[in-house]
BAPA-278786 format. One record per residue (C-alpha): x, y negated, z; residue number from 1; residue in one letter. Coordinates in steps of 0.05 Angstrom, whole numbers, padded with zeros to 5 digits. Example, Ala and Ser with C-alpha at 12.3 -4.5 7.8 and 13.67 -1.06 7.14 Angstrom:
<recs>
REC        x        y        z     n   res
REC    00246    00090    00156     1     a
REC    00273    00021    00143     2     s
</recs>
This chain:
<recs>
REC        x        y        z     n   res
REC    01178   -02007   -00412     1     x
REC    01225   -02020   -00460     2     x
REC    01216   -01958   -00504     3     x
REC    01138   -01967   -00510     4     x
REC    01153   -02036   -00525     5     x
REC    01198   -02005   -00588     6     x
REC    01146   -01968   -00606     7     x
REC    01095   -02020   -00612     8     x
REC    01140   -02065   -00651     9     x
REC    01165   -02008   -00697    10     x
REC    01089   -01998   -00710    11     x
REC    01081   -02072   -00720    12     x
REC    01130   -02078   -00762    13     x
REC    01112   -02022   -00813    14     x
REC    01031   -02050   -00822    15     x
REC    01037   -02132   -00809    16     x
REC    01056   -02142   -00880    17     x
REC    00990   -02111   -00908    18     x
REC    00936   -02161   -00892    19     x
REC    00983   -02226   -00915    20     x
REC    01000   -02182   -00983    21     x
REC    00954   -02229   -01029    22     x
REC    00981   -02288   -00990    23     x
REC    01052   -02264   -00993    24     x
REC    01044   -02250   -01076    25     x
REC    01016   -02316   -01091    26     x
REC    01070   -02356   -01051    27     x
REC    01122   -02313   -01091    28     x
REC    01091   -02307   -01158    29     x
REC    01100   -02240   -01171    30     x
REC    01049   -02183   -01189    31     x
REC    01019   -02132   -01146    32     x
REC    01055   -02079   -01172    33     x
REC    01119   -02127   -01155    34     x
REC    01096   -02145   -01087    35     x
REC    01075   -02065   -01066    36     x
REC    01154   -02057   -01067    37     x
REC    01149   -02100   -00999    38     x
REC    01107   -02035   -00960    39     x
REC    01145   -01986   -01000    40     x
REC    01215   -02016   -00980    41     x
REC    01204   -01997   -00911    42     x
REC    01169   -01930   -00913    43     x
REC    01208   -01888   -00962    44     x
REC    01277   -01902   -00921    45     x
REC    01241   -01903   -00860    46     x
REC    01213   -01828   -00871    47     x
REC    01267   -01801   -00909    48     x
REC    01320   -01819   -00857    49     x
REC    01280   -01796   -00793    50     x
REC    01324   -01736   -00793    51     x
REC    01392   -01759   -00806    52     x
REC    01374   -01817   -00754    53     x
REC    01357   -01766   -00700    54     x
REC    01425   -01733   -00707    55     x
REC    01451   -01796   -00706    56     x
REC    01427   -01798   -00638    57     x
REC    01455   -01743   -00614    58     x
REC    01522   -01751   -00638    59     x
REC    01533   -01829   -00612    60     x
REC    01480   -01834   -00546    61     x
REC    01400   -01845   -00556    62     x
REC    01411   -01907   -00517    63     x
REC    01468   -01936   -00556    64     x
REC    01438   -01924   -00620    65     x
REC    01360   -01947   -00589    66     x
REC    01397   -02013   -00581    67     x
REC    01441   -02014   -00651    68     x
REC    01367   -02009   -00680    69     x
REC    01337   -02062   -00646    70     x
REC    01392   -02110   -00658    71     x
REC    01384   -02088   -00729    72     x
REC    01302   -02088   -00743    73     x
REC    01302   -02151   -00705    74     x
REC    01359   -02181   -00751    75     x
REC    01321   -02146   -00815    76     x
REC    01252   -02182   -00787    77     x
REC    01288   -02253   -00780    78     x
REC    01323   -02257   -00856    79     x
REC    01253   -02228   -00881    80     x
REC    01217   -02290   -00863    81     x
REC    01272   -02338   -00889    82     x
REC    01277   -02289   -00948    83     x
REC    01268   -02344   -01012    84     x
REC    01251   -02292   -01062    85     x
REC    01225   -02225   -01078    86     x
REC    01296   -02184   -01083    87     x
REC    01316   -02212   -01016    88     x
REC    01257   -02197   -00978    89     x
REC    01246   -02128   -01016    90     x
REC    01327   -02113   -00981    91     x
REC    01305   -02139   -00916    92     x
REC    01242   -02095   -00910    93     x
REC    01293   -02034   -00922    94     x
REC    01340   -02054   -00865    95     x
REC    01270   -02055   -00832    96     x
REC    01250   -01987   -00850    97     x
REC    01324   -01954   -00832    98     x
REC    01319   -01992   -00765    99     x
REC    01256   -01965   -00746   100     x
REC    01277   -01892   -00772   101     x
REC    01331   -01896   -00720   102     x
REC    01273   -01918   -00663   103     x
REC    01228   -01861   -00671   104     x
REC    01267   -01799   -00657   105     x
REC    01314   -01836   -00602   106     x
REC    01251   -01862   -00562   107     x
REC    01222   -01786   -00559   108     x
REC    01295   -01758   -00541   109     x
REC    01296   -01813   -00489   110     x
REC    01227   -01800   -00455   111     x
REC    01250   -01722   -00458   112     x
REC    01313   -01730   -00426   113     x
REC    01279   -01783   -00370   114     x
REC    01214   -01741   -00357   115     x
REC    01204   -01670   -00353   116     x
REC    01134   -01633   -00325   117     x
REC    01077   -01680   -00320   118     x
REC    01113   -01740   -00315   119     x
REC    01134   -01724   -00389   120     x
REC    01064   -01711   -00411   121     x
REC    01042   -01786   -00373   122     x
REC    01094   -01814   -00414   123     x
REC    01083   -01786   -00480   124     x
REC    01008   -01805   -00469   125     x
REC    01037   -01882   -00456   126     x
REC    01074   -01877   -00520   127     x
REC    01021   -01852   -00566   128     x
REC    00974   -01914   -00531   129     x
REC    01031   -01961   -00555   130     x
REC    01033   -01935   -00615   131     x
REC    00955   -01939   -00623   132     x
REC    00955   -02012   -00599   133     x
REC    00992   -02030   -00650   134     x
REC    00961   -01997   -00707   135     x
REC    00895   -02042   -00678   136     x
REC    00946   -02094   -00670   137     x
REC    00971   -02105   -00732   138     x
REC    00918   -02126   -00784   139     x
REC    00890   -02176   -00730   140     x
REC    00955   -02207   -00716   141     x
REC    00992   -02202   -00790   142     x
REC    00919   -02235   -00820   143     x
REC    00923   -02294   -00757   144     x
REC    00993   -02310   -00762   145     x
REC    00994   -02320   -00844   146     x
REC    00932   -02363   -00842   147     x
REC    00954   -02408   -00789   148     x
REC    01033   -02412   -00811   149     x
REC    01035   -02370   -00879   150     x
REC    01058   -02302   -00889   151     x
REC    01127   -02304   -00868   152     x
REC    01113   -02320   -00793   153     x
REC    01087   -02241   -00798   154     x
REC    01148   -02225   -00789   155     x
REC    01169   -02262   -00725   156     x
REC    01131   -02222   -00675   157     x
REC    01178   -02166   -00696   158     x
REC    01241   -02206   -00693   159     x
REC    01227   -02237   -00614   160     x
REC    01195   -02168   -00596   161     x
REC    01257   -02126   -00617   162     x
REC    01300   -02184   -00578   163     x
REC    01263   -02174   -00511   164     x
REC    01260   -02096   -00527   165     x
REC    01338   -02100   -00535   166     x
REC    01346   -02142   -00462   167     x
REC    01312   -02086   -00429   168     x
REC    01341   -02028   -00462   169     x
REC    01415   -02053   -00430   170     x
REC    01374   -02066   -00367   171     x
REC    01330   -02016   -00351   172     x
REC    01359   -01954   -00396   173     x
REC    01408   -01906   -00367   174     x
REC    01464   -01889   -00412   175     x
REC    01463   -01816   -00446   176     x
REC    01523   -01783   -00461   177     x
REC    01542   -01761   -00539   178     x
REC    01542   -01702   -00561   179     x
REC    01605   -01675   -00602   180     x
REC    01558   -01643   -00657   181     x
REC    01588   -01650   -00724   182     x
REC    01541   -01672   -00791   183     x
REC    01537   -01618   -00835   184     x
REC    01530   -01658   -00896   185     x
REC    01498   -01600   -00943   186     x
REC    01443   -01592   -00902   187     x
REC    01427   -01661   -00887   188     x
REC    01434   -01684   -00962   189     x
REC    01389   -01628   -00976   190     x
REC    01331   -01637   -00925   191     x
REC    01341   -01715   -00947   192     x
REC    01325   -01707   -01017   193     x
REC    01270   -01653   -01002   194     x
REC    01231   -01708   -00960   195     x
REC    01252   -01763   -01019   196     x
REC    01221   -01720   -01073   197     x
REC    01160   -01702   -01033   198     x
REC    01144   -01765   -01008   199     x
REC    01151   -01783   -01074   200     x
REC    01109   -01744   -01114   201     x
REC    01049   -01755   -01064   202     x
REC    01056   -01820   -01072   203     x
REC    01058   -01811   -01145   204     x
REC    01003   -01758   -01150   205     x
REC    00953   -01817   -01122   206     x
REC    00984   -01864   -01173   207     x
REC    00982   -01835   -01244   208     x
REC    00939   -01769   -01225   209     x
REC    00957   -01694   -01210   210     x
REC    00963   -01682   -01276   211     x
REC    01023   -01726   -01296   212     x
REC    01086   -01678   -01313   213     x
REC    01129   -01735   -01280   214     x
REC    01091   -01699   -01206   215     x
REC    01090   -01623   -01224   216     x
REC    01168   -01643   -01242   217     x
REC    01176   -01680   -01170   218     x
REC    01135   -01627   -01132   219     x
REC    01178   -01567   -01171   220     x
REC    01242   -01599   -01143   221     x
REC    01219   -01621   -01077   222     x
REC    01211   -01544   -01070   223     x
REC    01273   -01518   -01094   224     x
REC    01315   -01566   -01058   225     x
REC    01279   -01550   -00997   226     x
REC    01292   -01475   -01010   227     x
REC    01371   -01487   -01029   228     x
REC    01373   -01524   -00962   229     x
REC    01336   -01455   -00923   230     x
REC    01393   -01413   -00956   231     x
REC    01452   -01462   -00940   232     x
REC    01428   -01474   -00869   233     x
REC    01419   -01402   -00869   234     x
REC    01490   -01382   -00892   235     x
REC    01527   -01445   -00850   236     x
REC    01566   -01431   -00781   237     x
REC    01543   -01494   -00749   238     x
REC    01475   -01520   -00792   239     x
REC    01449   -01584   -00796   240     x
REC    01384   -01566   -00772   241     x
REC    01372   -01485   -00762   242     x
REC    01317   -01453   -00798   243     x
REC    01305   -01402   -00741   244     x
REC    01296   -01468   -00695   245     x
REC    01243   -01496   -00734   246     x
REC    01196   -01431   -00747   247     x
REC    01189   -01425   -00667   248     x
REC    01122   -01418   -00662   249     x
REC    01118   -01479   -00615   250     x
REC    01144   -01528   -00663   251     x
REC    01111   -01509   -00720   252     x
REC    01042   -01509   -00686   253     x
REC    01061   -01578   -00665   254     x
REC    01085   -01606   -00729   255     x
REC    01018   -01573   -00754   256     x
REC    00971   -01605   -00714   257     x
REC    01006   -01679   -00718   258     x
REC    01006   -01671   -00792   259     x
REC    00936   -01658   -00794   260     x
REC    00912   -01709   -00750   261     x
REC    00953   -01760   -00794   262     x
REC    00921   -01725   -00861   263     x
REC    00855   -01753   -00833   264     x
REC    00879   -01817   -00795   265     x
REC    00906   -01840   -00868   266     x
REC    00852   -01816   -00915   267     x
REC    00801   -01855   -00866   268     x
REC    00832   -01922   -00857   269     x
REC    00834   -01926   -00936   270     x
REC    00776   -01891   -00959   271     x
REC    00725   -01928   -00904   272     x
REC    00741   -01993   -00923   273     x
REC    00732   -01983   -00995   274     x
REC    00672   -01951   -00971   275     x
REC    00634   -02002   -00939   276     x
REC    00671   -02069   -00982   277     x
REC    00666   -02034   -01051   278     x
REC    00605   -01990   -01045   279     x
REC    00562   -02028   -00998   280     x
REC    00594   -02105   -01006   281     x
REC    00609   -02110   -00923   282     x
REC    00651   -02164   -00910   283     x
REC    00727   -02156   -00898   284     x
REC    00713   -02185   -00827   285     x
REC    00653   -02132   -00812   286     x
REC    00689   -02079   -00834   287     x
REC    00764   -02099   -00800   288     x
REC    00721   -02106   -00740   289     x
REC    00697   -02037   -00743   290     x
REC    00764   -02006   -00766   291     x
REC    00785   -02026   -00701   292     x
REC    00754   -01967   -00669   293     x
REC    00798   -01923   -00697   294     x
REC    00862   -01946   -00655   295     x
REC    00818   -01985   -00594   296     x
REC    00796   -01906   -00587   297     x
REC    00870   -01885   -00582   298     x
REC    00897   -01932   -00533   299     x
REC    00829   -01930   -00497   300     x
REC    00825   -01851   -00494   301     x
REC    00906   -01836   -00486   302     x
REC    00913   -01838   -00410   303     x
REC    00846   -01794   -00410   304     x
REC    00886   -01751   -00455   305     x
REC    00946   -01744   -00407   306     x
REC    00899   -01725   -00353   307     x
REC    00870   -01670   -00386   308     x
REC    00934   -01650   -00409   309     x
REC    00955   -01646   -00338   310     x
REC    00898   -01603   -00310   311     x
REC    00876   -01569   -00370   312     x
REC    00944   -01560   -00404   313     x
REC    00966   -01578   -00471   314     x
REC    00944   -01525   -00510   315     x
REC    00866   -01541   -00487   316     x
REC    00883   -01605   -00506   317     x
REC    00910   -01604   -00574   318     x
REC    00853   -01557   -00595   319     x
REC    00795   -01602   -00560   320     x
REC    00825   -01660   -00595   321     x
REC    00828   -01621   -00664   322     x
REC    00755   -01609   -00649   323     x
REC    00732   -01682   -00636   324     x
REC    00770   -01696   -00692   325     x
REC    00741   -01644   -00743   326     x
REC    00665   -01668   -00719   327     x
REC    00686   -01741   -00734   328     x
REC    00713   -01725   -00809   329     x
REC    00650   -01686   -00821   330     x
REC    00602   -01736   -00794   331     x
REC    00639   -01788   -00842   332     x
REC    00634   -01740   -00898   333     x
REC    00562   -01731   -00890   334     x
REC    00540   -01804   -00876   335     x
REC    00582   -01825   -00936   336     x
REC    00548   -01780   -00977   337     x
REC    00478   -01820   -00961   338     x
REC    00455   -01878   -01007   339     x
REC    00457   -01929   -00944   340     x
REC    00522   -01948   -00907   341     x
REC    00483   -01929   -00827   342     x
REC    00542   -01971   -00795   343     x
REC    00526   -01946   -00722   344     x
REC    00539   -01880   -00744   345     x
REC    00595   -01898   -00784   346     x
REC    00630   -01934   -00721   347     x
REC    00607   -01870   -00685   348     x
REC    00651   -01829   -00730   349     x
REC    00709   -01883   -00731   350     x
REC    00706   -01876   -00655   351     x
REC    00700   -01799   -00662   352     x
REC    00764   -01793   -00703   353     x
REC    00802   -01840   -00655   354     x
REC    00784   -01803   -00601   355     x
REC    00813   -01738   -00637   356     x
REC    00870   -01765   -00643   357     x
REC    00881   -01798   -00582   358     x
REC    00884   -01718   -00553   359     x
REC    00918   -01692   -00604   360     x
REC    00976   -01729   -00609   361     x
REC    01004   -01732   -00539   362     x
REC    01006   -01655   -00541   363     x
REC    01040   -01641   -00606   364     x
REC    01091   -01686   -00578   365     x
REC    01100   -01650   -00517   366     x
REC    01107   -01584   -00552   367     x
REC    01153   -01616   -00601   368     x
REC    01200   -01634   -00555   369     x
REC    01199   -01571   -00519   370     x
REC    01208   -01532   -00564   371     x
REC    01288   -01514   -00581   372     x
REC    01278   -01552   -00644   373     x
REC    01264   -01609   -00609   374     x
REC    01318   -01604   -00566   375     x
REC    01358   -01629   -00629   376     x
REC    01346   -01706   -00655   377     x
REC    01335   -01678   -00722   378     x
REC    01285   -01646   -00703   379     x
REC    01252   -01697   -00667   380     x
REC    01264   -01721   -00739   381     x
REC    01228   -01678   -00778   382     x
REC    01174   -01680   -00728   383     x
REC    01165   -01747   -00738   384     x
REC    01182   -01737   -00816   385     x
REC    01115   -01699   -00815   386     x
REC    01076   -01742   -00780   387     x
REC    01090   -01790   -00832   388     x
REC    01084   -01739   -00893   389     x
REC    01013   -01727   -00873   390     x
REC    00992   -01795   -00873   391     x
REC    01022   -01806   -00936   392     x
REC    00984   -01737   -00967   393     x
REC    00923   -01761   -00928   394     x
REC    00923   -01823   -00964   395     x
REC    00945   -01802   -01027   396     x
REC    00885   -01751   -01024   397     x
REC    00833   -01798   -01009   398     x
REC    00866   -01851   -01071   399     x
REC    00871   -01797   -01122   400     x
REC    00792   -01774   -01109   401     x
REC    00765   -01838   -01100   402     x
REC    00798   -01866   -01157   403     x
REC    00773   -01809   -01209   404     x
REC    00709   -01807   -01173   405     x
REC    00678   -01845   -01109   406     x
REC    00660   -01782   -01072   407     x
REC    00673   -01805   -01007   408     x
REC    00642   -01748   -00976   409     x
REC    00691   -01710   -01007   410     x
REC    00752   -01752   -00977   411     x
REC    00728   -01728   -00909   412     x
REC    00707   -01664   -00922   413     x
REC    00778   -01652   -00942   414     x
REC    00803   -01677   -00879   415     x
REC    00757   -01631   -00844   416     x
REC    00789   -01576   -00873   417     x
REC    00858   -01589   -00855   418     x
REC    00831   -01603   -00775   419     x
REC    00805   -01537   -00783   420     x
REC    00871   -01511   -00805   421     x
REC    00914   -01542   -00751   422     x
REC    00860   -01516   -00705   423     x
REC    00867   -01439   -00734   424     x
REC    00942   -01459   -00730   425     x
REC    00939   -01470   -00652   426     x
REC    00923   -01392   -00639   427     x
REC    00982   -01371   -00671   428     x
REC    01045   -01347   -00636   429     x
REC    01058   -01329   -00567   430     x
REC    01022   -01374   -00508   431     x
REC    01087   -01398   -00469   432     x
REC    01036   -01408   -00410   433     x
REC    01076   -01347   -00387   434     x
REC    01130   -01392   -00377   435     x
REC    01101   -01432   -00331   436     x
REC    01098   -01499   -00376   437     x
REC    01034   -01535   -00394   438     x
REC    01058   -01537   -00472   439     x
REC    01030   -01522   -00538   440     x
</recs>
């Protein structure tokens, strides 16, 4: 209970502020531009740290540290909405987004060490259904709460939910010992900065355009830090995070297929609204309504995902899911390429992609956190890291096309392509069936 509970207010807390933004500017009388730096305060620490924060885990207790968080995002939440100006808020929403770094991996390594054969898969499948309720929670709530009491009481959901969270962690969660594994700082300054500059430059590539020299500069260091961290991990007694760990077949395939699914999940929550308000004048209330089968899919579909994963095994799973999920992106890509909006089949395909996910997701994280990588909280971390990267690239993709050109179609045709390649992805590597575990 308590750890799907953290995961629905660590989702909460990363999307409430986005429907309020307009409200949240005007009360504060600062730009756009100024007021972005709310959203961007959280994510960029948030993803960056997922690593470190996972071997952070390790080294002091998941439990200790899933409580240290919760104390903390719940503190962050409650100085956000008595935050009087921009600067204050802007610090609050990155205590926010370290908090919630620290969540992430520590849940997973908590279900892991709790569950193990089908009991784990039932309980990943709960977590990615909390995690999907809040993403359909979110907009709803955060657009409710800042009508009715303005945009700071967005942020009191988060503060009471991580206080009740943090009454039943000390309840209900057994303690788990520390582990005496020592930081190797090279490494883990190394992987950070690699995730800093490439979160960075995809979020810069969708700003100012592929062609800027400010992103080829970004994306050329992002991947010669990342291959000074291969050879330092390589040549280090006692690595941060081993590079032979994360090329196990398992892991990658995993990291693969979540990536891919979150590629498509956040090229079609921006580029479908745009869609149907820009292109075809929908209302905001038509179209939030029919965003909502995106994550209504996920929560409804997860235990059906867990099920299959149990008698089908997770391999079947993953792919099936990559396969709903591929039809969805392509039956987007070709209805938005029509001169009429056809909003039945456009809910269709929202419900389609939701759906895709909903059975991908649960068995990436399974294989994730069988793998060996995953037996380490930084990998959990990077897991998660790339979960988050593809969202970010998804996005990023579908602002940088649409923005140059509205070829909608192409925004989804795109994401077809990368379902296909996590798909292809799945086939590679050994089939640890053999092993008698339903994994990826």
């Amino acid at each position: 209970m308590p750890l799907l509970l953290a995961t629905f207010t660590a989702t909460l807390a990363s999307n409430i502020v986005n429907v309020p933004m307009p409200l949240l500017i005007g009360d504060l009388d600062v730009s756009l531009a100024a007021g972005s730096l709310v959203i961007t305060a959280f994510t960029l620490p948030f993803a960056v740290l997922l690593p470190i924060a996972g071997w952070l885990g390790d080294r002091v207790g998941h439990r200790r540290l899933f409580c240290l968080a919760l104390l903390v995002l719940g503190a962050g939440s409650a100085a956000a909405a008595a935050a009087p100006a921009l600067p204050l808020l802007v610090a609050c929403r990155v205590v926010q987004g370290v908090a919630t770094a620290a969540i992430l991996p520590t849940v997973m390594a908590l279900i892991s060490e709790g569950a193990d054969g089908p009991r784990r898969g039932r309980a990943l499948a709960a977590w990615a259904a909390a995690n999907g309720l809040g993403q359909a929670a979110s907009p709803a709530l955060g657009g409710v709460l800042a009508a009715w009491f303005g945009w700071r009481a967005v942020f009191w959901p988060v503060a009471l939910l991580s206080l009740a969270g943090l009454v039943l962690a000390f309840a209900l969660l057994p303690k788990s010992r520390p582990r005496a594994i020592p930081l190797e700082w090279a490494g883990a300054t190394l992987l950070t900065l690699t995730s800093f500059l490439a979160l960075g430059t995809m979020s810069a590539a969708a700003a100012v355009g592929t062609r800027s020299p400010a992103v080829w500069a970004g994306a050329f260091l992002a991947v010669l830090t990342l291959v000074v961290f291969v050879v330092v991990e390589r040549r280090h007694a006692e690595p941060f995070l081993p590079p032979r760990l994360v090329v196990e077949s398992r892991y990658l395939r995993s990291c693969l297929a979540v990536s891919a699914q979150m590629f498509c999940l956040g090229a079609t929550l921006l580029a479908m609204p745009l869609y149907l308000i820009g292109e075809h004048g929908v209302s905001a209330q038509a179209t939030g309504a029919m965003m909502l089968g995106v994550p209504l899919a996920m929560v409804v579909l997860a235990p059906v995902a867990g099920v299959t994963l149990e008698r089908a095994g997770a391999r079947f799973a993953l792919r099936l899911g990559l396969v709903i999920l591929i039809a969805g992106q392509v039956l987007s890509a070709v209805v938005l390429s029509t001169a009429e909006p056809h909003l039945p089949l456009l809910m269709g395909a929202l419900v389609t992609v939701g759906a895709g996910i909903a059975f991908v997701q649960t068995p990436a994280a399974i294989g994730a956190t069988r793998s060996r990588a995953g037996r380490l909280g930084a990998g959990l971390g990077l897991f998660n890291l790339t979960r988050f990267g593809g969202a970010v690239l998804g996005t990023a993709w579908a602002a940088g096309v649409i923005d140059r050109a509205p070829a909608f179609g192409l925004v989804f045709l795109a994401g077809a392509a990368v379902a296909v390649a996590g798909l292809l992805g799945s086939f590679a590597g050994p089939d640890p069936a053999a092993d008698g575990e339903q994994t990826v």
